[in-house]
C-alpha positions in Angstrom: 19.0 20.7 5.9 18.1 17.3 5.6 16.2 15.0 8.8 16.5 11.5 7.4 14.5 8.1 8.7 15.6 5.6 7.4 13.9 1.9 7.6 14.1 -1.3 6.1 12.0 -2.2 3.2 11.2 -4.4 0.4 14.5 -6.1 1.6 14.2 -9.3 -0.7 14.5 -6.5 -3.4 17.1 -4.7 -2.1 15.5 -1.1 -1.5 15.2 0.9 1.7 13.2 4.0 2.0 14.7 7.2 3.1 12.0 9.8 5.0 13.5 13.7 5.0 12.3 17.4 5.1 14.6 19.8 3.6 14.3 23.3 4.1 18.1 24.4 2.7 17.6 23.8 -0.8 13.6 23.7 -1.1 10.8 24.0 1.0 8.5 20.5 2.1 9.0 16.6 3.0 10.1 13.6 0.5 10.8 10.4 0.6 13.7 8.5 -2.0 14.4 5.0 -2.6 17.5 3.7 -2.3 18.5 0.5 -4.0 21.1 -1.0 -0.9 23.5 -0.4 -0.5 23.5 4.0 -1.1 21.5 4.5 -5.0 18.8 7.1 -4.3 17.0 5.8 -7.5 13.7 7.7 -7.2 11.8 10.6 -5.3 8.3 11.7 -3.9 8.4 15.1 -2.7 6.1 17.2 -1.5 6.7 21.2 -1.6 5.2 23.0 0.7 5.5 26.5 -1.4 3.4 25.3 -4.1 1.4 22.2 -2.9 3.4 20.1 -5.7 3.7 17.0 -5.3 5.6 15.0 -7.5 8.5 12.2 -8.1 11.5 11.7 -10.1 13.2 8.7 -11.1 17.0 9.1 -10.6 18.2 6.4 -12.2 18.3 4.7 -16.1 18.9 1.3 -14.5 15.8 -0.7 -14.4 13.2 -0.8 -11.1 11.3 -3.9 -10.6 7.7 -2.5 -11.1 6.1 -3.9 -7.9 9.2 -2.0 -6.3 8.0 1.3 -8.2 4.4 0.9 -7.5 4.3 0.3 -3.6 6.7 3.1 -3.4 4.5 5.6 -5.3 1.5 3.8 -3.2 3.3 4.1 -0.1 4.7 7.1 -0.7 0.6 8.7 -1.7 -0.7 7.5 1.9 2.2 9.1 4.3 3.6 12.0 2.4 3.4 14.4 4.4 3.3 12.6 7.6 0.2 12.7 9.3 0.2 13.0 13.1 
């Protein structure tokens, strides 16, 4: 089961960040980026059976590289959530 947030972000690029947990298919809490208006094109996710935490790109399509880099910047600070 999936528990998206969803907020706006980079908007002059185009991209949104979507928060979720999923516990149905694998165990921990991710974060994709979508390229507006629905293209998940990349992943952080953190499992929480084996401590990985790692990311996937999704796409072939080019990503702007400031796009790619705050995400995985973003993405290193607040996955997992902190309280």
């Amino acid at each position: 089961m999936q528990t998206p947030t969803s907020r706006a972000w980079f908007d002059a690029r185009g991209f949104k960040v979507v928060a979720f947990s999923d516990v149905a298919h694998r165990d921990g809490y991710g974060w994709e980026l979508v390229r507006l208006p629905q293209e998940v094109t990349a992943e952080a996710f953190l499992d929480d059976t084996t401590g990985a935490f790692t990311f996937r790109c999704l796409t072939t399509a080019p990503l702007p590289f400031e796009v790619v880099h705050r995400f995985a910047l973003e993405a290193s600070e607040a996955v997992p959530p902190r309280p």
